[in-house]
N, CA, C and O atoms as a GROMACS GRO file, in nm:
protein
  288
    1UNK      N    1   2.061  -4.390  -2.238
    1UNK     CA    2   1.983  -4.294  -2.164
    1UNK      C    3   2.075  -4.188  -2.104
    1UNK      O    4   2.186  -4.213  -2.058
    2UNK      N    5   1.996  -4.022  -2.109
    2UNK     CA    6   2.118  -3.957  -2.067
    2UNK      C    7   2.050  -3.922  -1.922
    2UNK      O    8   1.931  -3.933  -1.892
    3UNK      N    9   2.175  -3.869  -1.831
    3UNK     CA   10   2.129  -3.871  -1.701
    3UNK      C   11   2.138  -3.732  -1.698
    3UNK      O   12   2.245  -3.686  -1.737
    4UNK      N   13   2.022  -3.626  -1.649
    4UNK     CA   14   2.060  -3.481  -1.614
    4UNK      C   15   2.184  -3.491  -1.479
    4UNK      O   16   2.198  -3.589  -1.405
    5UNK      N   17   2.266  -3.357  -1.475
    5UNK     CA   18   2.299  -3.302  -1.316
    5UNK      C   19   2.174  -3.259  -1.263
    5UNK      O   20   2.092  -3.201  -1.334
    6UNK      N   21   2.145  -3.294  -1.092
    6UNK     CA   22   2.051  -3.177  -1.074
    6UNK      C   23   2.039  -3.047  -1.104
    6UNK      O   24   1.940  -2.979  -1.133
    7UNK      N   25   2.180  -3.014  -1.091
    7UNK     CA   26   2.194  -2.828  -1.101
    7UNK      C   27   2.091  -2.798  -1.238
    7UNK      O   28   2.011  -2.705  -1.227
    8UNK      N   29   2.094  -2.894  -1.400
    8UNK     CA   30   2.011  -2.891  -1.509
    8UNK      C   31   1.892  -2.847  -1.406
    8UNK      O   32   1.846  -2.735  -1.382
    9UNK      N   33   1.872  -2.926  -1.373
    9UNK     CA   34   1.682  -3.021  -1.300
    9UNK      C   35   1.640  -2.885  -1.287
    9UNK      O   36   1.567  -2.822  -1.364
   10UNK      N   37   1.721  -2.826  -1.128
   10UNK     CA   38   1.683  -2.718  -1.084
   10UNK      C   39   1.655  -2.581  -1.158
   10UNK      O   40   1.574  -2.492  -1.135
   11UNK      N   41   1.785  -2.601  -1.289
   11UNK     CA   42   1.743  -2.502  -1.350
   11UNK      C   43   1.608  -2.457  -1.423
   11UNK      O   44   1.545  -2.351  -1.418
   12UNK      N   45   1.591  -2.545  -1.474
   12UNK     CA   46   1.465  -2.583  -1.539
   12UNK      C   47   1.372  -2.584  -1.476
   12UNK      O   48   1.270  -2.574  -1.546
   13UNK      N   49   1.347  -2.593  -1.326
   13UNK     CA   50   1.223  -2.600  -1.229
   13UNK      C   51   1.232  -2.414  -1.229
   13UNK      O   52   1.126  -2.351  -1.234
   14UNK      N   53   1.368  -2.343  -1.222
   14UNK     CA   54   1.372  -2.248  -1.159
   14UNK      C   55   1.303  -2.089  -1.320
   14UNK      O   56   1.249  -1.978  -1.312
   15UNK      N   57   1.353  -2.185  -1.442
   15UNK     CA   58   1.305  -2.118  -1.559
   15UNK      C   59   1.171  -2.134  -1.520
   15UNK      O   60   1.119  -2.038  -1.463
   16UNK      N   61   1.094  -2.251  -1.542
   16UNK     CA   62   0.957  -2.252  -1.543
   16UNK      C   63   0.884  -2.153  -1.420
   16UNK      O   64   0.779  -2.093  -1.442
   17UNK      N   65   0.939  -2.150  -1.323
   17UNK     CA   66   0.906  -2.097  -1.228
   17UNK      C   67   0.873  -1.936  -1.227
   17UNK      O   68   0.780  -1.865  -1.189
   18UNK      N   69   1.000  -1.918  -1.292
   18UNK     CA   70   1.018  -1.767  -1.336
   18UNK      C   71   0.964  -1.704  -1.461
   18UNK      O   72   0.958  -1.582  -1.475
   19UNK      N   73   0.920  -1.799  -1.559
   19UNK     CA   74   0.818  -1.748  -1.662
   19UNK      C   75   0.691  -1.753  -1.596
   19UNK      O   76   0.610  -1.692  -1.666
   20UNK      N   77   0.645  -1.794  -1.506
   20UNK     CA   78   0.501  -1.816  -1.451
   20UNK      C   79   0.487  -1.684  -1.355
   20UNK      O   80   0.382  -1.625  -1.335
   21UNK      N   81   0.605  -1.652  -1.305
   21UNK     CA   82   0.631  -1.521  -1.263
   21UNK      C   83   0.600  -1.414  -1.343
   21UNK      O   84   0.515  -1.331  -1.309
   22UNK      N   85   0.659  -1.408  -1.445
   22UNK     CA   86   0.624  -1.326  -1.550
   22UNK      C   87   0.547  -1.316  -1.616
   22UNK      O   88   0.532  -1.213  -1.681
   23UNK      N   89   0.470  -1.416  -1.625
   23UNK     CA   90   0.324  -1.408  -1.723
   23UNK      C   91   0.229  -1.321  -1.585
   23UNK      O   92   0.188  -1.211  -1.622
   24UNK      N   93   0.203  -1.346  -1.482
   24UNK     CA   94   0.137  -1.325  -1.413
   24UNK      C   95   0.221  -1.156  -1.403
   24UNK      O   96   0.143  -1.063  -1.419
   25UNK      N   97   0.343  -1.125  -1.384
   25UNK     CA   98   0.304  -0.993  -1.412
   25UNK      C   99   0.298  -0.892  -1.486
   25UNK      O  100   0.299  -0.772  -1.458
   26UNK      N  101   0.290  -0.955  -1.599
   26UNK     CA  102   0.244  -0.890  -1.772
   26UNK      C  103   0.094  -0.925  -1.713
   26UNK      O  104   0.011  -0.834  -1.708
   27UNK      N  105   0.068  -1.029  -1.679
   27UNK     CA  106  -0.123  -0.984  -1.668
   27UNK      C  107  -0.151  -0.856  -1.564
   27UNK      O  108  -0.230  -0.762  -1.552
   28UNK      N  109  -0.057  -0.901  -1.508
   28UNK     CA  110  -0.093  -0.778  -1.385
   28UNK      C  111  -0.066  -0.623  -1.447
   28UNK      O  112  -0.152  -0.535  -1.433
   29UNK      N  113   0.039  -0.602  -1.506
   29UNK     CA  114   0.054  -0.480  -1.576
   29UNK      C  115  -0.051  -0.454  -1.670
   29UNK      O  116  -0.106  -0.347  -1.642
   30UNK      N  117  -0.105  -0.514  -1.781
   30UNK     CA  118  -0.170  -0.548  -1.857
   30UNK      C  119  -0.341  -0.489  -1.750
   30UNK      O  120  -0.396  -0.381  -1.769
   31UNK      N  121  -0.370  -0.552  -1.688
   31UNK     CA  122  -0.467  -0.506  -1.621
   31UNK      C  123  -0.472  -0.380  -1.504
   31UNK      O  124  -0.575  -0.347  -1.445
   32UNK      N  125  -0.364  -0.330  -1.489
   32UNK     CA  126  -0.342  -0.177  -1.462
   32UNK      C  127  -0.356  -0.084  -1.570
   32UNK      O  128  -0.407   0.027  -1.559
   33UNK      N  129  -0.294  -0.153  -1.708
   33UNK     CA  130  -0.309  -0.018  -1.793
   33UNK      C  131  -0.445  -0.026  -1.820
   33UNK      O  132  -0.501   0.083  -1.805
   34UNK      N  133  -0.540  -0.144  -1.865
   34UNK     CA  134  -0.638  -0.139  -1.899
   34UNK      C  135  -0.740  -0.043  -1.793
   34UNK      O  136  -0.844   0.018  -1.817
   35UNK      N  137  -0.678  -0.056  -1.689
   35UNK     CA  138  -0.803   0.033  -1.590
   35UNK      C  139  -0.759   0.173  -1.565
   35UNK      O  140  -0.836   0.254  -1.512
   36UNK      N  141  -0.624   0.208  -1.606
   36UNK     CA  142  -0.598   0.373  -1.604
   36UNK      C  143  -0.629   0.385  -1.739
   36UNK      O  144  -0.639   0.505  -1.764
   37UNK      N  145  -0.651   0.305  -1.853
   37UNK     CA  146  -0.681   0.378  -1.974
   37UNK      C  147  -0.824   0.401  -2.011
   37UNK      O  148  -0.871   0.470  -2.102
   38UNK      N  149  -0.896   0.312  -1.898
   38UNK     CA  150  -1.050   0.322  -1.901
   38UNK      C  151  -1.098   0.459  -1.788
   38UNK      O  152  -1.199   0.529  -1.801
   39UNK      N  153  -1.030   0.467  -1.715
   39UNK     CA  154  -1.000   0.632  -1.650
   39UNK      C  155  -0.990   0.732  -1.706
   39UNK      O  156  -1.062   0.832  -1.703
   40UNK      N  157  -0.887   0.706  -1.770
   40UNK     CA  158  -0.883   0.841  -1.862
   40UNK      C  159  -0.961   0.860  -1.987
   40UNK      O  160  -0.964   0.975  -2.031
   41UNK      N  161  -1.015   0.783  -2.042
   41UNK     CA  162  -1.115   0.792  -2.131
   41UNK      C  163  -1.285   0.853  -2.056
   41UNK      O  164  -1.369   0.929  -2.104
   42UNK      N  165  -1.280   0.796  -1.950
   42UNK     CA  166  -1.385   0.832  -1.889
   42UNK      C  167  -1.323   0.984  -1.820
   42UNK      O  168  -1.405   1.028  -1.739
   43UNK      N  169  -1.256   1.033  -1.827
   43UNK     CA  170  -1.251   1.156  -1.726
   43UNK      C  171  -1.235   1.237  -1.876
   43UNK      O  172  -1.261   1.357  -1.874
   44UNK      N  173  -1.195   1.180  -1.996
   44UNK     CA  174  -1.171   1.298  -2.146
   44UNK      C  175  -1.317   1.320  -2.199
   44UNK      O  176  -1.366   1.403  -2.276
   45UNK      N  177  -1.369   1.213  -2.129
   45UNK     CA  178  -1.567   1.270  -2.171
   45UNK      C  179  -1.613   1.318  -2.123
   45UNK      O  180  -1.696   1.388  -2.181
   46UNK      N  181  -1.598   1.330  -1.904
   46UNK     CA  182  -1.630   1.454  -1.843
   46UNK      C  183  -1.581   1.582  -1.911
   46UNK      O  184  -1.659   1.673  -1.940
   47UNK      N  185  -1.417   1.587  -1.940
   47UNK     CA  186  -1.425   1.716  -1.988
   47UNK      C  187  -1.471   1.792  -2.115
   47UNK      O  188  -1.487   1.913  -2.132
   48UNK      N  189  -1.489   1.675  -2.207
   48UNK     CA  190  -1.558   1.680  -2.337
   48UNK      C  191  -1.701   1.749  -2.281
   48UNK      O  192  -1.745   1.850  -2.335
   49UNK      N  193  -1.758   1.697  -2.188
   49UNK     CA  194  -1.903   1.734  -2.176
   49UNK      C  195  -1.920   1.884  -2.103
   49UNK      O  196  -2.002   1.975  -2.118
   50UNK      N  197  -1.816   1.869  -2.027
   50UNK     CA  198  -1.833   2.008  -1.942
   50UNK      C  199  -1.757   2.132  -2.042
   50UNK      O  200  -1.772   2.254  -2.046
   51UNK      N  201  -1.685   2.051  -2.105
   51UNK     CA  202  -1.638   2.213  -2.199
   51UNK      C  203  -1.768   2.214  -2.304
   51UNK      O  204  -1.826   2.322  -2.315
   52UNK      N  205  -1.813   2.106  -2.377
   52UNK     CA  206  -1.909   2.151  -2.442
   52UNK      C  207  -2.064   2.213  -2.330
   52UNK      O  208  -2.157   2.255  -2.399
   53UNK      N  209  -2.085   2.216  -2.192
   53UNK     CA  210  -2.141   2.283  -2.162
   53UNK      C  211  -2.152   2.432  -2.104
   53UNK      O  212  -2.248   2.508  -2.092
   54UNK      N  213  -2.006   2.449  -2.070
   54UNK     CA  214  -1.931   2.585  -2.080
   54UNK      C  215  -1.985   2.668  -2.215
   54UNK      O  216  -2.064   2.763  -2.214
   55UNK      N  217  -1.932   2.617  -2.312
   55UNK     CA  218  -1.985   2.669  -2.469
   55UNK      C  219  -2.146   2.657  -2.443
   55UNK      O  220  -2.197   2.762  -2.403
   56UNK      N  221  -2.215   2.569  -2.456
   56UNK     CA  222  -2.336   2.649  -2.407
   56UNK      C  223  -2.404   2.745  -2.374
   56UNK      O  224  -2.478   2.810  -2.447
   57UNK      N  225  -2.378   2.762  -2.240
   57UNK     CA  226  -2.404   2.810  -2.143
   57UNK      C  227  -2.400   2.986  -2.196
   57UNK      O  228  -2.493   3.066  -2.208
   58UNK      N  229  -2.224   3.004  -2.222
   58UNK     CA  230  -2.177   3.157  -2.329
   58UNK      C  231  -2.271   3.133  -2.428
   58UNK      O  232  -2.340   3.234  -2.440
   59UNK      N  233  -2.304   3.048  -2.501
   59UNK     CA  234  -2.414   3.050  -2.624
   59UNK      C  235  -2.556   3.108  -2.568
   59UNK      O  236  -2.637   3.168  -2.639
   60UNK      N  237  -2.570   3.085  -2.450
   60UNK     CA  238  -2.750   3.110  -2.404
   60UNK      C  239  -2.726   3.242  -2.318
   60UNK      O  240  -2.832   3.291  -2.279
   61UNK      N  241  -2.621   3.306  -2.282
   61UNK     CA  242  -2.546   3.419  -2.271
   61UNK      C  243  -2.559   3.544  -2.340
   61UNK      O  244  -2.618   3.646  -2.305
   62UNK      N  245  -2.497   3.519  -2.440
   62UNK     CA  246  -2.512   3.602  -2.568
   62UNK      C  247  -2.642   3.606  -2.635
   62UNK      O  248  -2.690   3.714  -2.668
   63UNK      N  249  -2.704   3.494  -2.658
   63UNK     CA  250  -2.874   3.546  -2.692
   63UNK      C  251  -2.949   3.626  -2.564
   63UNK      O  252  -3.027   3.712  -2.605
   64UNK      N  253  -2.942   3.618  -2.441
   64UNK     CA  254  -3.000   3.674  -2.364
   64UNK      C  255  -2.950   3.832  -2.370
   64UNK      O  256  -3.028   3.926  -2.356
   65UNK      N  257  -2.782   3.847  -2.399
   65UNK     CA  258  -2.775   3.990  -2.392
   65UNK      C  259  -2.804   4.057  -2.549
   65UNK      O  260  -2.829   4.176  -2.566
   66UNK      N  261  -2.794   3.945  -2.671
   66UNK     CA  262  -2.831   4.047  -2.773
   66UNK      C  263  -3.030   4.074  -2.733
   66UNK      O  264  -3.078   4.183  -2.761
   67UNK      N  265  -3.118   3.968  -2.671
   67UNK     CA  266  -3.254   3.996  -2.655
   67UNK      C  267  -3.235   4.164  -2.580
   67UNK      O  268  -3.272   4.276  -2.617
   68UNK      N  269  -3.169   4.120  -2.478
   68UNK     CA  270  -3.188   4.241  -2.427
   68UNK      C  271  -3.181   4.412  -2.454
   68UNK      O  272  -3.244   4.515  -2.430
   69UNK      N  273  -3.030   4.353  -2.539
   69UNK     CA  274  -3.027   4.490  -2.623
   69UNK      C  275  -3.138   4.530  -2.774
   69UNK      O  276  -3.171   4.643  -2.810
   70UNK      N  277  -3.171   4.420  -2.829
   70UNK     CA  278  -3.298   4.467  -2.900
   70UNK      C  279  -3.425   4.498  -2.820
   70UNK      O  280  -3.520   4.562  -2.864
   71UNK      N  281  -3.417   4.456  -2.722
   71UNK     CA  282  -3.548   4.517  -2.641
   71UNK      C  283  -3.549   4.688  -2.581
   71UNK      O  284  -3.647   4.749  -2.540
   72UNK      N  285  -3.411   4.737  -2.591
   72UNK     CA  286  -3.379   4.860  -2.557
   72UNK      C  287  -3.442   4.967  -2.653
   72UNK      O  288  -3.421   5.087  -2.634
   0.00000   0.00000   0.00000
């Protein structure tokens, strides 16, 4: 039978310790990006929507001033 040193023991308490560290903050990173990348997807469709209502808007623009000028 082999006998560890503690200093082994500890090491090994102190690895495990420190991967449990690290998993938890890869989840934690992991769940920051997921919520700034769900941000920014949601703020690229506000501007998706508001530039496509900008364009609009110049679209219902221009028919009102060509009406007007055929009404001249």
């Amino acid at each position: 039978m082999q006998v560890h040193r503690p200093s082994t023991f500890i090491f090994l308490i102190f690895t495990a310790g420190s991967y449990e560290l690290e998993k938890d903050f890869v989840k934690k990173k992991m769940k920051n990006y997921k919520k700034v990348n769900a941000e920014l997807k949601i703020e690229r469709k506000k501007d998706a929507i508001q530039s496509n209502d900008g364009s609009i808007h110049l679209y219902e623009d221009e028919q009102k001033s060509l009406r007007g000028s055929s009404k001249s």
